[in-house]
C-alpha positions as CSV (number, residue, x, y, z in Angstrom):
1,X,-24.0,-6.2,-22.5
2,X,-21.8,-5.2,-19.7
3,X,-19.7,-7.8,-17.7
4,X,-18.2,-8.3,-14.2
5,X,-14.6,-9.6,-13.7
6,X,-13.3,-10.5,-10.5
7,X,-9.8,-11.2,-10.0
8,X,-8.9,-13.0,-6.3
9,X,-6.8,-12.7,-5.4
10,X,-4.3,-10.7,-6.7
11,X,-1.2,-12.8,-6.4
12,X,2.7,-12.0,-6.5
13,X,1.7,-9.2,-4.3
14,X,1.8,-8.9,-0.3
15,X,-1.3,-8.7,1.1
16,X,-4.6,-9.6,0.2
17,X,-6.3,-7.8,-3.0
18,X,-9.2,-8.2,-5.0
19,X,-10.1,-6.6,-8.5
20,X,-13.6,-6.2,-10.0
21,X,-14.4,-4.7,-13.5
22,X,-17.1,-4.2,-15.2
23,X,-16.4,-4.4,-19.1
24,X,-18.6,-3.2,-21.6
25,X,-19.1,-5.5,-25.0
26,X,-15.8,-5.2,-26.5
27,X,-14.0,-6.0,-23.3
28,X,-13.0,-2.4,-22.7
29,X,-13.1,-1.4,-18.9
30,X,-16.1,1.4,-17.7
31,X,-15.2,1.0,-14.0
32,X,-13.3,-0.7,-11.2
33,X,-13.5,-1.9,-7.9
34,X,-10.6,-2.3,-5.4
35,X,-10.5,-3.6,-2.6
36,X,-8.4,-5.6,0.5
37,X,-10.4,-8.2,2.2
38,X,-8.7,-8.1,5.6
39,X,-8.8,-5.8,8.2
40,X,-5.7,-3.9,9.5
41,X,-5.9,-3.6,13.4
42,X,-2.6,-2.2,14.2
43,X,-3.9,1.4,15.1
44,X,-5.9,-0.3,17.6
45,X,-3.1,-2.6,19.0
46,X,-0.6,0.4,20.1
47,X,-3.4,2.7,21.9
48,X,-2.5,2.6,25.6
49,X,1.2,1.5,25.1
50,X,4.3,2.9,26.1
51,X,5.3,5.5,22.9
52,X,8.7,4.1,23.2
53,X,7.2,0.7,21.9
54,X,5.1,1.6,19.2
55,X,7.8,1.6,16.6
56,X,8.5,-2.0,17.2
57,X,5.2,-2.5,17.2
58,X,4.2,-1.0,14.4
59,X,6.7,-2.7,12.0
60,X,5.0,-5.7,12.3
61,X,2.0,-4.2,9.9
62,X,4.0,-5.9,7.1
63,X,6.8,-8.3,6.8
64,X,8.5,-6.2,4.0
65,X,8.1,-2.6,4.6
66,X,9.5,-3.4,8.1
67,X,12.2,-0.4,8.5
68,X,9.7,1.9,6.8
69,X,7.1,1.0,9.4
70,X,9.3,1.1,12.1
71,X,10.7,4.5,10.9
72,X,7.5,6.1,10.5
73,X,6.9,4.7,14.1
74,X,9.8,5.7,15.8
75,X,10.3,9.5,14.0
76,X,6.4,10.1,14.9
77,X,7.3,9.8,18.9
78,X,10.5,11.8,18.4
79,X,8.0,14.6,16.3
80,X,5.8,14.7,19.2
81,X,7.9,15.0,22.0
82,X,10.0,17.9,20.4
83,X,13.7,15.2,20.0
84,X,16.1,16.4,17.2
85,X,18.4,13.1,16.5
86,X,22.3,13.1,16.0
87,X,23.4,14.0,13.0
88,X,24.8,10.8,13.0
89,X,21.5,8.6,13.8
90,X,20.0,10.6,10.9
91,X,22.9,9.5,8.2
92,X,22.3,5.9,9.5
93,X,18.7,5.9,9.3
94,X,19.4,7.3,5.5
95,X,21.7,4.5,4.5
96,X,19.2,2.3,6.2
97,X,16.6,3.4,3.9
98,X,19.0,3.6,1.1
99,X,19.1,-0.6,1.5
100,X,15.5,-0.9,1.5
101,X,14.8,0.9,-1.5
102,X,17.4,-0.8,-3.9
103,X,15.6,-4.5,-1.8
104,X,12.3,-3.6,-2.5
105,X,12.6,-2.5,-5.9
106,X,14.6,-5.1,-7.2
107,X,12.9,-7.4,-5.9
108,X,9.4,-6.5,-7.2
109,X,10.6,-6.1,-10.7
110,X,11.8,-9.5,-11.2
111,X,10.0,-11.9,-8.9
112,X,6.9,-9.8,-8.9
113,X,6.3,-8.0,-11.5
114,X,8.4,-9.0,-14.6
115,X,6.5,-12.5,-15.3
116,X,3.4,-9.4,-16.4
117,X,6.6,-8.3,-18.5
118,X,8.8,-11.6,-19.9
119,X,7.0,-14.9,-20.9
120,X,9.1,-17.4,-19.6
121,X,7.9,-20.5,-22.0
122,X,9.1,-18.0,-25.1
123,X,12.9,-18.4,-23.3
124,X,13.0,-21.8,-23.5
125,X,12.1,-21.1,-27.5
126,X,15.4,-18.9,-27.6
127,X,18.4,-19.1,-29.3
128,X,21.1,-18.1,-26.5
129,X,24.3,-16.8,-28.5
130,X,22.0,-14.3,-30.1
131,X,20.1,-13.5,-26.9
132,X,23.9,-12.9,-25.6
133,X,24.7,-10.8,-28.7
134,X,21.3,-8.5,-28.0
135,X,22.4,-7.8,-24.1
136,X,24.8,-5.5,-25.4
137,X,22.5,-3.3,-27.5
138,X,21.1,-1.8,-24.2
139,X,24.0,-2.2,-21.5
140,X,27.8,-2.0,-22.6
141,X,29.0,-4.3,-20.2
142,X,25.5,-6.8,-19.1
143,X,25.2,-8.8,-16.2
144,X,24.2,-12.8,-16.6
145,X,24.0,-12.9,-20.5
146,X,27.2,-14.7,-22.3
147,X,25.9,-17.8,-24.0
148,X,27.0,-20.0,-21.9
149,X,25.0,-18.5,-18.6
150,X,21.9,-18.4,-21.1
151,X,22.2,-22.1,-21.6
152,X,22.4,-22.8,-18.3
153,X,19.7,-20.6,-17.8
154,X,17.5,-23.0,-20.2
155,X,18.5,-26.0,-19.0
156,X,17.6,-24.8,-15.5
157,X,14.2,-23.7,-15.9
158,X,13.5,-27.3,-18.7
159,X,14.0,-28.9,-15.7
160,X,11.3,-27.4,-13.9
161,X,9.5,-27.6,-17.0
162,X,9.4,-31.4,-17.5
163,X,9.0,-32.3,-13.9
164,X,5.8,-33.3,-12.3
165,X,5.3,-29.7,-11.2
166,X,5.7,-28.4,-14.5
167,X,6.9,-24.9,-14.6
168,X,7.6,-24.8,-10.5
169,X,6.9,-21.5,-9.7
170,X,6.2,-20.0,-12.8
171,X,3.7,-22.6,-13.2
172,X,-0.1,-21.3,-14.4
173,X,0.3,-18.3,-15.5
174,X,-0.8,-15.9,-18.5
175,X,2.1,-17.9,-20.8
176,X,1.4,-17.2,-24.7
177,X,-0.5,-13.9,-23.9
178,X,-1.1,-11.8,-26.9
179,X,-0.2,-9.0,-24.9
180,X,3.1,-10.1,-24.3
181,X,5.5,-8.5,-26.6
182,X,9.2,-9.4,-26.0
183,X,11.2,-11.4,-28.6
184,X,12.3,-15.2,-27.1
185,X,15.7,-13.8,-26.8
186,X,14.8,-11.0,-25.1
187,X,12.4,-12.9,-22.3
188,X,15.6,-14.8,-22.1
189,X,17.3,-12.2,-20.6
190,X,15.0,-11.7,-18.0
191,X,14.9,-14.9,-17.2
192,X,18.9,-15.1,-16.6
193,X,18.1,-11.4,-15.0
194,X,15.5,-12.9,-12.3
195,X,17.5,-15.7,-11.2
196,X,20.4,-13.6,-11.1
197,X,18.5,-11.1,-8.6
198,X,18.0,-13.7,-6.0
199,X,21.3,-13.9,-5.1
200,X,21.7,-10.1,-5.3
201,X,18.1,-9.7,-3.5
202,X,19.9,-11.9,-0.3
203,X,23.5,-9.1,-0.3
204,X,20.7,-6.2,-0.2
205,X,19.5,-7.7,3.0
206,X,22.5,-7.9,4.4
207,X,23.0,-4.2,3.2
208,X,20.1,-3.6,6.0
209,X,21.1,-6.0,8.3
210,X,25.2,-4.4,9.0
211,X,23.2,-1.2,10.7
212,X,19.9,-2.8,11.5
213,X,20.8,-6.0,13.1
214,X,18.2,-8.2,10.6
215,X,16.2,-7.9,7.7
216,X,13.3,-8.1,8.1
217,X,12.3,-6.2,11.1
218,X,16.0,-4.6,12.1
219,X,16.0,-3.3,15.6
220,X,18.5,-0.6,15.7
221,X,16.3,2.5,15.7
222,X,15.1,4.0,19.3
223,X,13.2,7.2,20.0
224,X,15.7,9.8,20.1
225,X,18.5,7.9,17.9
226,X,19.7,4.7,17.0
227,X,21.9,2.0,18.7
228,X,23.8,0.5,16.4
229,X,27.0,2.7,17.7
230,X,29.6,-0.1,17.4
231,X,29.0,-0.6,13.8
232,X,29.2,3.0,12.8
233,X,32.4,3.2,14.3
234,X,34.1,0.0,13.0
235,X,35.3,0.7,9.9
236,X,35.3,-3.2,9.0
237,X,31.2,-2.8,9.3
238,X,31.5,0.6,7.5
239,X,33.8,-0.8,4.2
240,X,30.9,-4.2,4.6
241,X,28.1,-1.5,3.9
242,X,30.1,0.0,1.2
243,X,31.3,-3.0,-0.4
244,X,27.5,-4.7,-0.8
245,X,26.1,-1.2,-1.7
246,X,28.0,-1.3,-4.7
247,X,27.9,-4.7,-5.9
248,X,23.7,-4.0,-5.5
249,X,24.0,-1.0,-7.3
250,X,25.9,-2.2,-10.0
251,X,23.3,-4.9,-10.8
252,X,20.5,-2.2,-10.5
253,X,22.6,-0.2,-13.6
254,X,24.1,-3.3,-15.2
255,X,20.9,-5.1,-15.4
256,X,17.7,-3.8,-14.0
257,X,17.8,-0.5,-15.5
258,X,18.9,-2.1,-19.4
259,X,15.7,-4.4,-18.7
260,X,13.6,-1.2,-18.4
261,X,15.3,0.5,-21.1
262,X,14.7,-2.7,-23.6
263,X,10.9,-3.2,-22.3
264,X,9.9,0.6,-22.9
265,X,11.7,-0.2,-26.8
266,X,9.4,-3.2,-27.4
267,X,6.2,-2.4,-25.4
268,X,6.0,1.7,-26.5
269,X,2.9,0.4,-28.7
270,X,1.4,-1.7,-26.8
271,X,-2.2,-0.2,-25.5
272,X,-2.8,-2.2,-22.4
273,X,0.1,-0.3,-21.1
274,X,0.2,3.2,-22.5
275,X,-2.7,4.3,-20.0
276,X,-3.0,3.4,-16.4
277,X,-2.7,7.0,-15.0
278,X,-6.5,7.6,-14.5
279,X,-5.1,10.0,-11.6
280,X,-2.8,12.5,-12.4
281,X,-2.4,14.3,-9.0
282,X,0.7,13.4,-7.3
283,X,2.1,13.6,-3.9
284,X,5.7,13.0,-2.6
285,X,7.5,14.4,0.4
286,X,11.1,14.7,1.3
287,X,13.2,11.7,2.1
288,X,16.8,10.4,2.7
289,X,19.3,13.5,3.8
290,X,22.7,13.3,1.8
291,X,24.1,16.3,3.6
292,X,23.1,18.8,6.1
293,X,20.8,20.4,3.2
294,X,19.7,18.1,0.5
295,X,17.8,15.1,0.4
296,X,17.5,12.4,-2.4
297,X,13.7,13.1,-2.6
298,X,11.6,16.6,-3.1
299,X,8.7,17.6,-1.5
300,X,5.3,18.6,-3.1
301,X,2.3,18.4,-5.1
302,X,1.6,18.1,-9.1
303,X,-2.0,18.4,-9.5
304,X,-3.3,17.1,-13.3
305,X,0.0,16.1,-14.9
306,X,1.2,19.9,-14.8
307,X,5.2,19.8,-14.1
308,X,5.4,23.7,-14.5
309,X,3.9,24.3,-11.0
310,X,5.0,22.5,-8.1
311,X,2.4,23.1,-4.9
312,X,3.5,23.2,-1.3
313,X,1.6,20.6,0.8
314,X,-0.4,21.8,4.0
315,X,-0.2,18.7,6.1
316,X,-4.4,20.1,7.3
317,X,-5.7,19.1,3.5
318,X,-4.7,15.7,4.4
319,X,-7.9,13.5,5.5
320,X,-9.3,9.8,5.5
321,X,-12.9,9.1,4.5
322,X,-14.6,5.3,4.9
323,X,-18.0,5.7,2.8
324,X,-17.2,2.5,0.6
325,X,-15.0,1.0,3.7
326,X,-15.7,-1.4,6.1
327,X,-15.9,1.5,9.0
328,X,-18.3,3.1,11.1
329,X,-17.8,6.7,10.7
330,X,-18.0,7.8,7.0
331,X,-17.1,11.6,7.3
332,X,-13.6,12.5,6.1
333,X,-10.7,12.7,9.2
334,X,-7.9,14.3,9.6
335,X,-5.8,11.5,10.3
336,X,-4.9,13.2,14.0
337,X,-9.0,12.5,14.6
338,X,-8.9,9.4,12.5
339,X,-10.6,6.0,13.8
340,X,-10.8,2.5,13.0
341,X,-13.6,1.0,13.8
342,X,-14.9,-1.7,11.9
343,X,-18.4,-1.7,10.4
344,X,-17.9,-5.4,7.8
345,X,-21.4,-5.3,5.6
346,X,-20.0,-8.3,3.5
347,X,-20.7,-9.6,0.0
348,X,-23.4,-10.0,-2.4
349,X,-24.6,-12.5,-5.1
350,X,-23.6,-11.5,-8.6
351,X,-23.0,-13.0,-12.0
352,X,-18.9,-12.9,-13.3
353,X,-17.1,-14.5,-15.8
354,X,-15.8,-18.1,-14.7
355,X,-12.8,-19.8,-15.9
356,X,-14.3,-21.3,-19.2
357,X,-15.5,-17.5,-20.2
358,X,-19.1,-18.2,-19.2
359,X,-21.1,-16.6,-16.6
360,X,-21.4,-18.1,-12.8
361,X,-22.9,-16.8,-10.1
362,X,-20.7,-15.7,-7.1
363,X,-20.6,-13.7,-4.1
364,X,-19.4,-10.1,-5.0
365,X,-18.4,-7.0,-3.7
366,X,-21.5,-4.8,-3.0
367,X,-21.0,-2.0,-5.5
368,X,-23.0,0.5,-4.1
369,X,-22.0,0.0,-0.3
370,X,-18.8,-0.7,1.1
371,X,-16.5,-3.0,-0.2
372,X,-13.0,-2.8,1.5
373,X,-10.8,-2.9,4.8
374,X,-8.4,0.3,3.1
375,X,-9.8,3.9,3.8
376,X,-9.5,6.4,1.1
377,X,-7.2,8.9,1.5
378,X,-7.7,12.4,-0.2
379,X,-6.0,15.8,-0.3
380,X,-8.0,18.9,-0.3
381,X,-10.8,16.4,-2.0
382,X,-8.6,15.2,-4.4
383,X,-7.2,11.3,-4.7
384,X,-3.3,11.1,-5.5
385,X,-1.3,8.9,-6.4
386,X,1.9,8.1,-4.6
387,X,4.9,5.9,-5.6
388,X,7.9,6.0,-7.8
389,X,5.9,7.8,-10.7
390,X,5.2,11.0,-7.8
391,X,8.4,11.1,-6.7
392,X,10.1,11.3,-10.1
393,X,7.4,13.5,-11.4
394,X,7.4,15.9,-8.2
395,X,11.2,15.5,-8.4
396,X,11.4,17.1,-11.9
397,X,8.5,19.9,-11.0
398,X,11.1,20.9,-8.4
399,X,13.7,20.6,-10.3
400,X,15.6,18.2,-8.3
401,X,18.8,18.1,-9.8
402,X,19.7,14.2,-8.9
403,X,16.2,13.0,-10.4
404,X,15.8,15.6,-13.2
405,X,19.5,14.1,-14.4
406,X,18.2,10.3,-14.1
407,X,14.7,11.1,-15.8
408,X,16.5,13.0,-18.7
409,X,19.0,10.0,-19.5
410,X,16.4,7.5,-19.2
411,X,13.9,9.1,-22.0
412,X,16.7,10.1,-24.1
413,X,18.3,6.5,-24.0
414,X,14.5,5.2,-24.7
415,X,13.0,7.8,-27.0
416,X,10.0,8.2,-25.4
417,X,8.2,11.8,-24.6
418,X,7.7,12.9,-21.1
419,X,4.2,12.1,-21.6
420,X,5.2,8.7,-21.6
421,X,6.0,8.7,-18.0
422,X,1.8,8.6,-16.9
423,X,1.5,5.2,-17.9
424,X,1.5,1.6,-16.8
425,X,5.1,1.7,-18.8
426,X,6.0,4.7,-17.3
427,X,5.2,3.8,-13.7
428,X,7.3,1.0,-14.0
429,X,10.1,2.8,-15.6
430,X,9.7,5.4,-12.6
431,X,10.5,2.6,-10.0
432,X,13.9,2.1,-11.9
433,X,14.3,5.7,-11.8
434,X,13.9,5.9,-7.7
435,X,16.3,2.9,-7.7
436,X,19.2,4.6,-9.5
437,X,18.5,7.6,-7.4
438,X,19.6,5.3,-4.3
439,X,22.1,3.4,-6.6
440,X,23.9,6.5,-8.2
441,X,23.9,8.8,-5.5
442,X,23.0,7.2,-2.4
443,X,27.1,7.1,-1.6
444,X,26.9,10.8,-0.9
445,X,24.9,9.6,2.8
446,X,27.7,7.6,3.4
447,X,30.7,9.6,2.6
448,X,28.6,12.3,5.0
449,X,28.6,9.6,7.6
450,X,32.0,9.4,7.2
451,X,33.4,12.4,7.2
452,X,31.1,13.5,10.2
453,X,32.2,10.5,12.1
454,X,36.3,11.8,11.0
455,X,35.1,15.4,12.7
456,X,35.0,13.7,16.2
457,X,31.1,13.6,16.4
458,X,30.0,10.1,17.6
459,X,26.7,10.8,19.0
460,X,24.2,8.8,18.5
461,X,20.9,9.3,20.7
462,X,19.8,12.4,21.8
463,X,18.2,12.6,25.3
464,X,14.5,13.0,26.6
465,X,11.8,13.0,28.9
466,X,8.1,11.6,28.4
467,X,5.9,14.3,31.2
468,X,2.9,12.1,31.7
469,X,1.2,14.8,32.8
470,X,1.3,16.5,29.0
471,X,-0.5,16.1,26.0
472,X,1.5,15.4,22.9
473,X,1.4,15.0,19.0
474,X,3.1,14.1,16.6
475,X,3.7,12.7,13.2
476,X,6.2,10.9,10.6
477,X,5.7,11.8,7.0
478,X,8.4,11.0,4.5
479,X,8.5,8.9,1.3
480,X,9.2,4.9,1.7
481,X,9.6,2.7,-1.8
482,X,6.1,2.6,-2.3
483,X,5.5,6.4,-1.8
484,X,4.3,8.5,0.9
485,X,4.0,7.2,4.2
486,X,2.8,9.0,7.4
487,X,2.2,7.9,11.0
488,X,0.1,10.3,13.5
489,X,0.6,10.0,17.6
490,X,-1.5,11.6,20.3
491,X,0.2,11.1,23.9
492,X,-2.0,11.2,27.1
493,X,-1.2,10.0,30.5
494,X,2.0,8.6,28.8
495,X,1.0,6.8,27.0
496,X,-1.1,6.4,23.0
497,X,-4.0,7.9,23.0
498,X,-5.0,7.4,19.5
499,X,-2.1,6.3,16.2
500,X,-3.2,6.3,12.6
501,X,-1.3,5.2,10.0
502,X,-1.8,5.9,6.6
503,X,0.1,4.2,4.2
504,X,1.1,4.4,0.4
505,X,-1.1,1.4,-0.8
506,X,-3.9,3.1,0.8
507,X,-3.5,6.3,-0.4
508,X,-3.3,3.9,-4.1
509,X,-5.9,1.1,-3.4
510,X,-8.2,2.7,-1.5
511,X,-12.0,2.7,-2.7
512,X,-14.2,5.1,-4.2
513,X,-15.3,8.4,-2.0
514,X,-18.2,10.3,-1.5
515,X,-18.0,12.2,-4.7
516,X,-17.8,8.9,-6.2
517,X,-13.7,9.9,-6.7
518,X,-11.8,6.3,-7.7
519,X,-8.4,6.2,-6.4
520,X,-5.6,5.6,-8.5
521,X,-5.8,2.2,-8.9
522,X,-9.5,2.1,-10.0
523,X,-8.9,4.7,-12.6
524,X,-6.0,3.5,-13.9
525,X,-8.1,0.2,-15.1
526,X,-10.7,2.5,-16.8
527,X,-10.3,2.3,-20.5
528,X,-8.1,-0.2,-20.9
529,X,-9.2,-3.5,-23.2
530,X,-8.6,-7.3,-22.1
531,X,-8.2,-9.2,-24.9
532,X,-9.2,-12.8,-23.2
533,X,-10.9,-12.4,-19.9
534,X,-10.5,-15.6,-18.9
535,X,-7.0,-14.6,-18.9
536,X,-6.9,-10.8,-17.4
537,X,-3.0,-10.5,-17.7
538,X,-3.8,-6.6,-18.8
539,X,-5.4,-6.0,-15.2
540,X,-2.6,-7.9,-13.1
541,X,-0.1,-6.1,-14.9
542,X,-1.1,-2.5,-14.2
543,X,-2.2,-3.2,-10.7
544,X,1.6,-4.9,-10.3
545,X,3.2,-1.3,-11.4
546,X,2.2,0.2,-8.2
547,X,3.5,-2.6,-6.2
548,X,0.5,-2.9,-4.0
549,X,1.7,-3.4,0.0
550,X,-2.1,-4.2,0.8
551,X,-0.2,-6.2,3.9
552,X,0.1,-2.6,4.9
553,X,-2.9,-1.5,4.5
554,X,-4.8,-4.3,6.4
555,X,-3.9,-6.6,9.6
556,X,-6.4,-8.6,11.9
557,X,-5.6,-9.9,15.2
558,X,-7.5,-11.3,18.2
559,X,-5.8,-9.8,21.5
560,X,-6.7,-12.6,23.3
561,X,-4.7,-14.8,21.3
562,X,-7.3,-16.9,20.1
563,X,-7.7,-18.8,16.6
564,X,-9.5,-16.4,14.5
565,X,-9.5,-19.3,11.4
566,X,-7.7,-21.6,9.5
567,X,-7.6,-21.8,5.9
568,X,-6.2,-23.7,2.8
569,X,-6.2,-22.7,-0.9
570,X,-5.3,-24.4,-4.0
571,X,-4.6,-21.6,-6.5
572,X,-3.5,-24.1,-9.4
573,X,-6.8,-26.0,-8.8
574,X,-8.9,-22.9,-8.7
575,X,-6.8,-21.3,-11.9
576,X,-5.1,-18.6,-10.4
577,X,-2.4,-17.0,-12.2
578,X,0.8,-16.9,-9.4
């Protein structure tokens, strides 16, 4: 007999996200359900503004994708009214996205997504000279891990451990999972590894912050440039950037990167994670310009896992359809036509499985209706996924020299098959894989920054002018940590006519279509077993390798600036895993 499990929220995640599966009677999932239970109102925020605003505006749809956000917002303008930037503006916008990438990554493996990966409660079990000994069988020289470090480590977390709060933040969570499958030494060394990466987390935001002003939601990009021109020419500011970008990237090789290579040695058998690629079409486009002709990122399409062709992408196949989303109009959009009007149909009673593993009745998503605030995105019909796992994937379709170099290394030093990349495993290996990409070879933007800035060009903003009397459009589409990202302007009367944004954890999370089509994260749940679903650490953990921005995806706001609501939630209480 078939059985519904609903996981809400999804936590360690921004955003709001909720799971349902239904499992047949060996636990093994036949189909999934995702979907974001608040509505993003941004699109509707920015009509009527003045186009210079909108990409201030529009970086407040999430507090960490700020500068992609803000980007997206900025570049779309400049697309529609015909601006080519400086040379210079587009380096710093580069090195600006360089930051973000080796942030966001970092910081989702180890305070996000590594608890799905290390049980902490084994570490304390460890014994720390050996643990120290085992560092060096996957990084020559490893970050965090002599004996004494690991100790401290222990002692650190015990502390936590026999406190009144128990394991602090890593309190309630899947500990003792049989699907866990690092030794105690080795989940020590992710331990020493996470607390290690909040310090290095806080010098990647001041990599952002030297051209952007802050982190989150820098301020340095305007429509026809950027204004940070003091910085660029200091070369104090210049050797800052250069100085932090190393000490980041050296973390990211030193530590990150072994992590990766020691989890795909130990969890290369393990079934809960060897699927989770129910969608093998992927989509990446161009991103971050090391020179005049080459960027870090390639553009194009795999379609069913096939690296031997690499498809051009006509930007027309792109279209949004809501027929299990909370909008009115169903048919599928171009996102130029697109709209956002919300059509909420709510909840209905079903049984799932409560904490003690017996049934309860609940309110449920309505599986034949709509069921979420994210849209689904399609290409020519077709869901893709988009993400690390696309751009390393499109990246070695191409032939891009930078990624196919990165992605060799790393399956040779793991000895896993290329196959082994469309997986749960693999997807997470693929976000190490973009990170190097910014760590290894993102100094190439700078040294073009700098020798462009030795050639006597110090132009920074190009100029323009808005006719009010014209009609324009225009869009950003590039690839952001989570994968591709594109924002679409109309101008009228000077000002936004209509803006849509469609963003990478909506191109991921969004629901089923009309041709009953899941999106990637739906179909990467299908098939996979949970061993104890009162305890669904196999579903958080795949759901967790795509990183899931659903903060981007959704947004509510009452223009009036009234109180919408006020909430409070105990997740210990109600037995949610953090």
């Amino acid at each position: 007999m078939s059985k519904r499990i609903i996981v809400d929220p999804i936590t360690r995640i921004e955003g709001h996200l909720r799971i349902e599966v239904i499992v047949d009677d060996n636990n093994v999932i036949t189909d999934a359900y995702s979907s974001s239970t608040l509505w993003r109102g941004i699109e509707v925020i920015v009509r009527d503004r003045d186009p210079r605003d909108v990409g201030f505006m529009v970086q407040r749809i999430c507090g960490v994708c700020t500068f992609s956000h803000y980007k997206a917002g900025i570049t779309a303008v400049e697309n529609a009214l015909g601006i080519t930037i400086p040379y210079n503006a587009e380096l710093v916008r580069a090195l600006m996205n360089i930051s973000l990438v080796l942030h966001d990554h970092l910081v989702h493996f180890y305070h996000l997504h590594g608890l799905d990966w290390c049980d902490i409660t084994s570490a304390l079990k460890a014994d720390p000279q050996k643990a120290s000994e085992l560092a060096f069988k996957y990084c020559k020289n490893p970050i965090a891990t002599g004996t004494d470090e690991l100790k401290a480590v222990q002692e650190r977390v015990t502390q936590f451990a026999s406190a009144k709060q128990g394991l602090g933040p890593f309190a309630n969570a899947y500990w003792g999972h049989s699907t866990y499958r690092f030794s105690p030494e080795q989940n020590l060394i992710v331990l020493s590894h996470y607390l290690k990466a909040l310090e290095v987390q806080r010098v990647a935001a001041q990599l952002m912050a030297i051209f952007g002003a802050k982190q989150p939601h820098p301020q340095s990009l305007t429509v026809g440039g950027v204004t940070c021109v003091a910085d660029i020419l200091d070369p104090s500011r210049l050797g800052d950037w250069l100085t932090k970008y190393k000490e980041v990237s050296d973390f990211i090789n030193r530590a990150y990167y072994a992590d990766v290579v020691m989890a795909a040695e130990v969890y290369k058998n393990e079934p809960s994670v060897l699927k989770g690629c129910g969608v093998k079409n992927f989509l990446c486009f161009a991103e971050i310009p090391v020179n005049k002709n080459e960027t870090l990122y390639s553009s194009g399409i795999v379609r069913n896992g096939d690296i031997s062709k690499l498809l051009e992408i006509d930007e027309s196949l792109i279209t949004e359809e809501a027929t299990h989303s909370w909008y009115q109009n169903d048919k599928p959009l171009h996102p130029y036509e697109g709209e956002t009007e919300p059509n909420y149909t709510g909840f209905v009673d079903a049984s799932t499985i409560g904490p003690d593993g017996n049934p309860i009745q609940t309110k449920a998503l309505n599986l034949e209706g709509k069921y979420s605030w994210i849209k689904s995105p399609r290409y020519n019909g077709e869901p893709m996924e988009v993400g690390p796992l696309a751009a390393i994937v499109v990246g070695l379709a191409a032939k891009n020299p930078r990624i196919t170099q990165i992605a060799t290394k790393f399956l040779e030093d793991t000895g896993l098959p290329i196959e082994a990349l469309f997986t749960t495993l693999g997807r997470t290996a693929a976000r190490v894989l973009e990170c190097k990409l910014s760590a290894d070879y993102g100094i190439e933007a700078f040294n073009s920054l700098v020798e462009n800035l030795k050639s006597g060009d110090q132009e920074t903003c190009a100029p323009y002018v808005i006719d009010s009397k014209k009609e324009y459009k225009g869009r950003y589409i590039g690839n952001v940590p989570r994968g591709v990202l594109s924002h679409w302007v109309r101008i009228k009367d000077g000002v936004v006519a209509n803006y849509q944004a469609v963003v990478p954890s909506t191109w991921n999370a969004g629901p089923k279509d009309s041709k009953n089509q899941m999106g990637p994260y739906e179909a990467s749940l299908v098939g996979i077993k949970v061993q104890d679903v009162t305890q669904p650490l196999e579903i958080v953990r795949t759901i967790h390798s795509f990183d899931p921005c659903i903060a981007c995806a959704v947004h509510l706001m009452d223009t009036k600036g009234n109180e919408i609501g006020e909430y409070k939630v105990d997740p210990i209480a109600m037995g949610y895993n953090i």
